[in-house]
C-alpha positions as CSV (number, residue, x, y, z in Angstrom):
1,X,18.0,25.4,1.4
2,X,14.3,26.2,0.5
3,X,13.7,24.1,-3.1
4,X,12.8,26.4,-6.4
5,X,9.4,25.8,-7.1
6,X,8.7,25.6,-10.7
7,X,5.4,27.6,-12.8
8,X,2.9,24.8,-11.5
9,X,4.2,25.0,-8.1
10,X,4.3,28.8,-7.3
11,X,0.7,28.3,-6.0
12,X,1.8,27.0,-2.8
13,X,4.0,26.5,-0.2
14,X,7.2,25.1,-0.4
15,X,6.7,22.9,2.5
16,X,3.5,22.0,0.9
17,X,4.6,20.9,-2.5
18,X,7.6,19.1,-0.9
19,X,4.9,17.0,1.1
20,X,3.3,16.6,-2.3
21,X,6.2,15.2,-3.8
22,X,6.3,12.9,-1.4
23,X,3.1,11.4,-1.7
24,X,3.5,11.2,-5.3
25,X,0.5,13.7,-6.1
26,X,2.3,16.2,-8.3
27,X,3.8,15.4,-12.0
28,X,7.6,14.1,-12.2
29,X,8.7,17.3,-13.5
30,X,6.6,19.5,-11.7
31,X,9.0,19.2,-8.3
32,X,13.1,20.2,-7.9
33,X,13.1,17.7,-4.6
34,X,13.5,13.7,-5.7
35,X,10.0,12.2,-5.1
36,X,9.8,8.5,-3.9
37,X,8.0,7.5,-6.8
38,X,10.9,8.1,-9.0
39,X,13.8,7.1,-6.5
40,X,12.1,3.7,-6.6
41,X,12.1,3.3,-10.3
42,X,16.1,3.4,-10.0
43,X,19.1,4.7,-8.4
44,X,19.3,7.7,-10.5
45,X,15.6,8.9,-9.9
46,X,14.3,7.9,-13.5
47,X,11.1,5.9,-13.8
48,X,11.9,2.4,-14.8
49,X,13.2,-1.1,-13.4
50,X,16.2,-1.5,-11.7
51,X,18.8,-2.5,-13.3
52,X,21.4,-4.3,-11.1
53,X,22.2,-8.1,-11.0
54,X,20.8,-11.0,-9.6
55,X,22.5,-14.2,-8.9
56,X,19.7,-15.8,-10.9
57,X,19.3,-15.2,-14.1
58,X,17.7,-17.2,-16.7
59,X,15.7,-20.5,-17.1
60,X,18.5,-21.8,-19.3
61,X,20.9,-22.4,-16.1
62,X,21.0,-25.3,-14.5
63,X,17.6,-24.7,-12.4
64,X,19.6,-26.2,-8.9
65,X,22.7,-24.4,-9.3
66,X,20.6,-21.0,-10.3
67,X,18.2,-21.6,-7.3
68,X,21.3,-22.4,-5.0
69,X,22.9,-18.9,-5.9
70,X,19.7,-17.1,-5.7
71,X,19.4,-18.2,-2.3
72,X,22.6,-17.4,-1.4
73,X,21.8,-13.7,-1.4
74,X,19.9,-11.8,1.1
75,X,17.8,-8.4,0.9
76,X,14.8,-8.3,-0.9
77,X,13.9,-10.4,-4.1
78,X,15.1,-9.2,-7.6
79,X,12.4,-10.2,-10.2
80,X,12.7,-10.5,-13.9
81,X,11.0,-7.1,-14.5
82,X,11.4,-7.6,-18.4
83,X,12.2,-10.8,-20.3
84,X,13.3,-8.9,-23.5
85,X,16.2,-6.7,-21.7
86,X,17.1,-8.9,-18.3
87,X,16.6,-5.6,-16.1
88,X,15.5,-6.6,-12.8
89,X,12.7,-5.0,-10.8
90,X,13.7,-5.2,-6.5
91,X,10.7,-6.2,-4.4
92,X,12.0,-3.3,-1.8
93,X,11.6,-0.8,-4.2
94,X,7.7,-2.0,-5.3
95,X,6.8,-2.3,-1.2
96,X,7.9,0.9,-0.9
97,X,5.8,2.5,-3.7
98,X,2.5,0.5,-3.0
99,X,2.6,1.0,0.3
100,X,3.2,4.1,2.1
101,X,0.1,4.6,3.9
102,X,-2.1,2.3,6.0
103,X,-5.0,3.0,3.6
104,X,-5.1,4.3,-0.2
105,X,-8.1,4.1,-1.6
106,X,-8.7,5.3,-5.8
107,X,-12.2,6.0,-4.7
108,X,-14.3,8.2,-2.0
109,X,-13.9,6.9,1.4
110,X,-17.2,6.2,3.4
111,X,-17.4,4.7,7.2
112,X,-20.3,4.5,9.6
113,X,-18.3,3.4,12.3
114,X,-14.6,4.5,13.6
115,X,-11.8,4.9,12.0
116,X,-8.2,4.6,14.0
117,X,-4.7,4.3,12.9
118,X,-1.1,3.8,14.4
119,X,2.2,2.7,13.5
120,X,4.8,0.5,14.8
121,X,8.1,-1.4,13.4
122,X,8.2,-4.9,13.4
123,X,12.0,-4.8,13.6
124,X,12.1,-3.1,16.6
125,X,9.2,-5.1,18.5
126,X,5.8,-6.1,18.5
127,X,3.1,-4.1,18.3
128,X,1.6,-1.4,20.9
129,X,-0.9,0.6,20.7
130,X,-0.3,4.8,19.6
131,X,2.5,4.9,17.4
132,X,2.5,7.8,15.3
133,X,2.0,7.0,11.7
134,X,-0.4,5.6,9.9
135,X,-1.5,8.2,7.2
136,X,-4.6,7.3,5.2
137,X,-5.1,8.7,1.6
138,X,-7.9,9.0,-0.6
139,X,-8.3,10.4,-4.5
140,X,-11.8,11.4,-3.7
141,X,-13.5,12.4,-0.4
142,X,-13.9,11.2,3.2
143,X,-17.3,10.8,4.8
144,X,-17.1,9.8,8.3
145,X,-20.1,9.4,10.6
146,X,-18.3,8.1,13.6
147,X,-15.3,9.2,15.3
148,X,-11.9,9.5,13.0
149,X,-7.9,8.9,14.5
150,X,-5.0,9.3,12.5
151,X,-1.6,8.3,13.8
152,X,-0.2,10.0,10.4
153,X,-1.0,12.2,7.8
154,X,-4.8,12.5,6.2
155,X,-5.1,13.5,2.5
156,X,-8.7,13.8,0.7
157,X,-8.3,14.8,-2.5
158,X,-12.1,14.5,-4.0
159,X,-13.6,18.2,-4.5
160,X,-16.2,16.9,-2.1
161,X,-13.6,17.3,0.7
162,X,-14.0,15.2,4.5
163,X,-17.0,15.5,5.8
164,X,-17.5,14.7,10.2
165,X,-19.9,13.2,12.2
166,X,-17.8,12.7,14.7
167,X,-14.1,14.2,16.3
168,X,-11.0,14.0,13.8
169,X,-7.3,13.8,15.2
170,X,-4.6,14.2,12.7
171,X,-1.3,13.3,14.3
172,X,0.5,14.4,10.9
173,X,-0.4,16.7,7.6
174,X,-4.1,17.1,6.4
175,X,-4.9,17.7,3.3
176,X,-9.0,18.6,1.6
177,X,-9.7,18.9,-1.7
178,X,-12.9,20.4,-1.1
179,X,-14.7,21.6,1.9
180,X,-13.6,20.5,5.6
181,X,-17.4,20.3,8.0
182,X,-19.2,18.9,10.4
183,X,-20.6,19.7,13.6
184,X,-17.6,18.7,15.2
185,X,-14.2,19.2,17.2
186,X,-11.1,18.4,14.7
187,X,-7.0,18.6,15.7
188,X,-4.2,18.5,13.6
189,X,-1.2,18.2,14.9
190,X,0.6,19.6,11.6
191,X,0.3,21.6,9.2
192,X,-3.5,22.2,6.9
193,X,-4.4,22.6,3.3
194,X,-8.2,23.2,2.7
195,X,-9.5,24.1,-0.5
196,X,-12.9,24.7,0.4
197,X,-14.7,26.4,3.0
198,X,-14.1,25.6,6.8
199,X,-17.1,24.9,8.6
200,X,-16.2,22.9,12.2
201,X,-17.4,23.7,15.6
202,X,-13.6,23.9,16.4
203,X,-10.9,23.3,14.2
204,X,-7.2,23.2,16.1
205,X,-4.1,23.2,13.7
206,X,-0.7,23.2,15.5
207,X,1.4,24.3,12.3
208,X,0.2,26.3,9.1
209,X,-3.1,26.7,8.1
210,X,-3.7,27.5,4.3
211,X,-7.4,28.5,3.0
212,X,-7.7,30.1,-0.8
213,X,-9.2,34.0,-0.7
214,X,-13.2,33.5,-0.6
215,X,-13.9,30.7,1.0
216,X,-15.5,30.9,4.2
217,X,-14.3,29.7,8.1
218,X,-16.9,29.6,10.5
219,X,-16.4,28.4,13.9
220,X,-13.8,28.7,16.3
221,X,-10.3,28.5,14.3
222,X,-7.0,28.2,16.4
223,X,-3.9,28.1,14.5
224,X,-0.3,28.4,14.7
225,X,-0.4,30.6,11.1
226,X,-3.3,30.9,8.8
227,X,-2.7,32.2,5.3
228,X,-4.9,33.0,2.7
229,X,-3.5,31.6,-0.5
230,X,-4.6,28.8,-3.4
231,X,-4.1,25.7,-2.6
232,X,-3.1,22.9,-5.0
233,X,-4.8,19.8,-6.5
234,X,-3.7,16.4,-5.7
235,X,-4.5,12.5,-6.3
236,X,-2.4,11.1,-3.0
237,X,-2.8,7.5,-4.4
238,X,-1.3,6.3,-7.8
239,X,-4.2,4.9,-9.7
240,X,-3.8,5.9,-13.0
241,X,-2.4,3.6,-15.2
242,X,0.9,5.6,-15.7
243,X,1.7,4.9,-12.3
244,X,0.1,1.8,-11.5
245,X,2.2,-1.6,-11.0
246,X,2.4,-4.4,-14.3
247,X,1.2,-7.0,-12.3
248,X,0.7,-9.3,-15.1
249,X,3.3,-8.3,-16.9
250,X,5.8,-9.6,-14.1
251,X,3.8,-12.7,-13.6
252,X,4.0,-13.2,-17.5
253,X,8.3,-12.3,-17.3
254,X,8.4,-15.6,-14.9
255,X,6.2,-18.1,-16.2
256,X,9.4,-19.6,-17.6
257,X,11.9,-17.8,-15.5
258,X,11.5,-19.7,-11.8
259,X,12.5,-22.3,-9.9
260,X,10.0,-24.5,-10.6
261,X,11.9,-27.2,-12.2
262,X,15.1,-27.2,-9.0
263,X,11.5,-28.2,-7.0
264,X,9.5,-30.5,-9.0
265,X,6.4,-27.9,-8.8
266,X,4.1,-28.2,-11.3
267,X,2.6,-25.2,-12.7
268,X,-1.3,-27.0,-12.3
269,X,-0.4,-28.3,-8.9
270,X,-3.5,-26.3,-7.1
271,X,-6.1,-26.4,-9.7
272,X,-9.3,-28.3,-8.3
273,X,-7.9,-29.6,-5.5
274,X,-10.7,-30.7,-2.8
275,X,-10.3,-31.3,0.7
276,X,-7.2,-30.0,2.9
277,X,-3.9,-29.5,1.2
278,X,-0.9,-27.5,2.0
279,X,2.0,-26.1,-0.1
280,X,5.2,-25.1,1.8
281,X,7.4,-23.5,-0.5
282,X,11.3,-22.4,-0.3
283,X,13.4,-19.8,-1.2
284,X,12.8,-18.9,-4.8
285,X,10.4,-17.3,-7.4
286,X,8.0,-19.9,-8.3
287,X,4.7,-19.6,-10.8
288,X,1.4,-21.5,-10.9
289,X,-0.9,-20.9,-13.4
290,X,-4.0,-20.4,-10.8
291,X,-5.3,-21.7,-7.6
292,X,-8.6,-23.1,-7.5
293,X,-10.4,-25.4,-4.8
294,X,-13.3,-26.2,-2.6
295,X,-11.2,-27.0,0.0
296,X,-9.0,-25.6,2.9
297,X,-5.3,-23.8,1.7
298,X,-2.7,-24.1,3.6
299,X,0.6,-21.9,2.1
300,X,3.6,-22.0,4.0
301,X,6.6,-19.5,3.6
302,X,9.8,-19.6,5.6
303,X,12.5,-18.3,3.3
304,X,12.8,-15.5,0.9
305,X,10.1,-16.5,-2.0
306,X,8.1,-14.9,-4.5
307,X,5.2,-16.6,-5.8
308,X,3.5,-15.9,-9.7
309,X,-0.4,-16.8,-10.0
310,X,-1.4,-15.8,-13.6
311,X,-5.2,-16.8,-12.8
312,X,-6.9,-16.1,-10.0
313,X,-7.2,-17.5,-6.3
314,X,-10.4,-18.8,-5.6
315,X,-10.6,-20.8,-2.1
316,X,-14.2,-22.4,-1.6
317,X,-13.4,-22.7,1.9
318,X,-10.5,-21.4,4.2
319,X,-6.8,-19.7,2.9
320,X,-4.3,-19.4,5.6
321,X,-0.7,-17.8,4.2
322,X,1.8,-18.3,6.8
323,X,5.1,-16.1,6.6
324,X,7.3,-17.0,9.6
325,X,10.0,-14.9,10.1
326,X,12.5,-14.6,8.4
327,X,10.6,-15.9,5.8
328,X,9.4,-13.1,3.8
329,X,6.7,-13.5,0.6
330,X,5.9,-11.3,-2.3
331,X,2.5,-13.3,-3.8
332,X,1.5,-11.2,-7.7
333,X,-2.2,-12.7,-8.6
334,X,-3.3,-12.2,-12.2
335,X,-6.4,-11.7,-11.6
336,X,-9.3,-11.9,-9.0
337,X,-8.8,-13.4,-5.4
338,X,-11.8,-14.7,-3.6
339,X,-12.0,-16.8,-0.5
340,X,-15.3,-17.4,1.1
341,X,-14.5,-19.1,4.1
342,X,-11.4,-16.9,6.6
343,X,-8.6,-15.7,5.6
344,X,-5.4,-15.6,7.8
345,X,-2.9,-13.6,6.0
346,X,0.9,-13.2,7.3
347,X,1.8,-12.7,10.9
348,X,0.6,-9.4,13.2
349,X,4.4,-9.6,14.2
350,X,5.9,-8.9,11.3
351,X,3.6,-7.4,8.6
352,X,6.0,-5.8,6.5
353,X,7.1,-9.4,5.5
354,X,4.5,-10.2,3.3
355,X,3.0,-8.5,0.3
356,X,0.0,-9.5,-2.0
357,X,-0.5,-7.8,-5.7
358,X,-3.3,-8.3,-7.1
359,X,-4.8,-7.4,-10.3
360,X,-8.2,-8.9,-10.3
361,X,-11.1,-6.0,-10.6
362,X,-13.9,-8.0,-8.5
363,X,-14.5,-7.7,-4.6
364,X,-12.6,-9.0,-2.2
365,X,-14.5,-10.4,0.8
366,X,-13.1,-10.6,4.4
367,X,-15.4,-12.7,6.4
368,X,-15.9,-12.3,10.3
369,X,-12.6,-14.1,11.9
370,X,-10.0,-13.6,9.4
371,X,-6.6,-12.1,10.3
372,X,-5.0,-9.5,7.9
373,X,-1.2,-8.8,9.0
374,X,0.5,-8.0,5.7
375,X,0.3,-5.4,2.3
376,X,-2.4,-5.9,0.0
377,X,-2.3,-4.0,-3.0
378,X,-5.5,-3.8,-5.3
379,X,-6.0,-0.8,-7.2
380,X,-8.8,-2.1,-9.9
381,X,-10.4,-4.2,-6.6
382,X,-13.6,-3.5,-3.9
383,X,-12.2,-5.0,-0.4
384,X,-15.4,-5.6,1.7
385,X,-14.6,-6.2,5.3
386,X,-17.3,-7.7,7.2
387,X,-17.8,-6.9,11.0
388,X,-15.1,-4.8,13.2
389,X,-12.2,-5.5,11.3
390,X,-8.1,-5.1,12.9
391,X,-5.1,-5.2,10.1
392,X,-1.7,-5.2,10.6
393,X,0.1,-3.5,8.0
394,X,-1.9,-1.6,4.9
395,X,-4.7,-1.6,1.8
396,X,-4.2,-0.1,-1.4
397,X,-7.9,-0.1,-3.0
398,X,-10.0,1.1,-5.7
399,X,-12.9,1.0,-3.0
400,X,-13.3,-0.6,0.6
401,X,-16.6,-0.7,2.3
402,X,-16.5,-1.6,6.0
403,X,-19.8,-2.5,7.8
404,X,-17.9,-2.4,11.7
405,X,-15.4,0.0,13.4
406,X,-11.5,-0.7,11.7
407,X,-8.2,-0.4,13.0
408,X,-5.5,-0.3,10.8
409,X,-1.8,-1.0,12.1
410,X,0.7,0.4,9.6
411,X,4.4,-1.3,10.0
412,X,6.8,1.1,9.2
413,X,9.5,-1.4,8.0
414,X,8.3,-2.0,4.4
415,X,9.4,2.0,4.1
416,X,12.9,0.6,4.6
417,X,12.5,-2.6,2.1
418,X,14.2,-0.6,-0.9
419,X,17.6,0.2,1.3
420,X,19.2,-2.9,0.3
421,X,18.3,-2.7,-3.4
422,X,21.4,-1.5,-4.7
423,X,23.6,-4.3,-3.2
424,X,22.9,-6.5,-5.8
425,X,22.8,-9.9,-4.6
């Protein structure tokens, strides 16, 4: 059955403000179907932590027995998502909301170079090349000079709409918030929503086509159904504070509340270290207060373990986080993270596994040579990737500026992290 759309829905579609909901775009209220922001907040679809128990609990246990039990359980990580209440925020259910594109980006996406996307799921296999999915997502426009693939949906919403150089595939939904040009061929294998005018050599849409009364199509327009009707605002990426993550505030919740103690790790244990050093860490949540050295980092994850940095991460030469499965890592940084030398991030064959929140507001630098195979999420952050860059997995961004062609290879299994967040432990 076709939903009701509300007052501030009847502008559109109902298959276009269901796909709205879905990317979170449209207010709470403003939807009758159960958007994924919401779902994640808790079982009931209100916004909020989950509440649902853990088998640790509180720093006052015993820290071996707690860390034994904790351990015991399997899924993803329950963290202390409020130290007043003892509601518990699932790891799942945060992977899910950060990341449900390869790229989000708060502000106007820019390349000179090519832009490709694909999908695969780790669980299933490695990777291979043309999986659909993928989507990227933008609050303001798209500026493309070189050739753009998308193995899932593309959503601009910046007035300034997407802007070609080059050929577009969509292999899912597109979405413009402003005008769709270019002297170019562009093919979308779903359904379109264009606010502005349409001005391609070709456009191809192999579902719906809607374009608001007035504004102009040139070119040669093929399309399964084109309608003439307003189409909707919307901000596919959660950037405004209202919807945006508490980093520090679950870093803050477990500066107490970890294992620390059942492991003899001290809180200072990285600061100013020189040299080579490495850190393996087991199952658990664990907190340091900030990781700072001129050295080489070595972090090793093999377990289930969340990791707490209230300060920053700064690495004066190279930061390798391992995550062999079935080791899985959810790493919350207070503030910036800065690495000059490369960074080798998770492994290409199981992405979804690792996940890096960070709340810091400077750049991020990838050098030439560094391996990105996990989730980084970093809405106040710049990411600058140097050189033709490959990811496994996905960037959520204020602002990325890429000086080479990048590839970005979304794994579709940290959609699935939140299924097991209602078992409880």
């Amino acid at each position: 059955m076709s939903p009701v759309l509300p007052p501030s829905c009847s502008v559109a579609s109902w298959r276009f403000v269901l796909w709205a909901c879905l990317a979170g775009s449209l207010p709470f209220g403003a939807c009758t179907v159960r958007d994924p922001v919401a779902i994640i907040g808790a079982p009931d679809g209100s916004v909020g932590p989950v509440s649902t128990p853990d088998s640790g609990t509180s720093s006052s246990e015993d820290p071996e027995d707690e860390l034994a039990a904790f351990c015991a359980s399997s899924g993803p990580l329950l963290l202390e998502g409020s130290s007043v209440t003892d509601e518990k925020v699932c790891t799942g259910h945060l992977a899910e909301r950060s990341f449900r594109h390869a790229l989000c980006s708060c502000d106007r996406l820019a390349f000179s170079a090519s832009l490709t996307t694909d999908a695969f799921r780790s669980s299933l296999g490695k990777y291979t090349p043309g999986g659909v999915g993928g989507g990227v997502a933008t609050n303001g426009g798209l500026a493309a000079n070189d050739r753009v693939d998308v193995g899932g949906e593309l959503s601009a919403g910046g007035l300034d709409g997407i802007r070609l150089g080059r050929s577009l595939t969509v292999r899912g939904l597109l979405y413009s918030g402003g005008p769709l040009t270019g002297d170019v061929t562009a093919e979308v294998i779903g359904d379109a929503w264009v606010r502005g005018d349409v001005g391609l050599a070709s456009l191809k849409v192999d579902g719906r086509l809607a374009v608001p009364e007035g504004r102009v199509m040139s070119g040669a327009v093929q399309a399964t159904q084109l309608s003439r009707e307003p189409v909707a605002s919307v901000a596919p990426c959660a950037c405004d504070t209202s919807t945006r993550m508490d980093i520090p505030g679950l870093i803050a919740n477990h500066a107490t509340r970890n294992h620390n103690a059942a492991i003899g790790l001290d809180a200072d244990t990285l600061r100013g270290f020189t040299g080579e050093r490495s850190l393996e860490l087991p199952c658990g949540r664990f907190y340091l207060s900030g990781i700072e050295g001129e050295g080489r980092l070595d972090l090793v994850i093999r377990e289930r373990t969340a990791l707490f940095v209230r300060d920053g991460v700064v690495i004066g030469e190279r930061l390798s986080i391992q995550v062999v499965p079935p080791g899985e890592l959810d790493l919350f940084i207070g503030a910036d993270m800065t690495v000059a030398g490369a960074l080798a991030l998770g492994s290409p064959d199981a992405p979804a596994r690792t996940r890096v929140y960070v709340a810091g507001t400077g750049a991020l630098g990838i050098s030439a040579g560094s391996v990105i195979a996990g989730n980084l999420y970093a809405p106040d952050a710049t990411l600058n990737l140097s050189g033709n860059a490959e990811v496994f997995g996905s960037l959520f961004v204020r602002h990325i500026e890429s000086s080479g062609t990048l590839a970005l290879h979304y794994d579709a299994d940290v959609l699935a992290l939140g299924s097991a967040c209602g078992s409880g432990k």
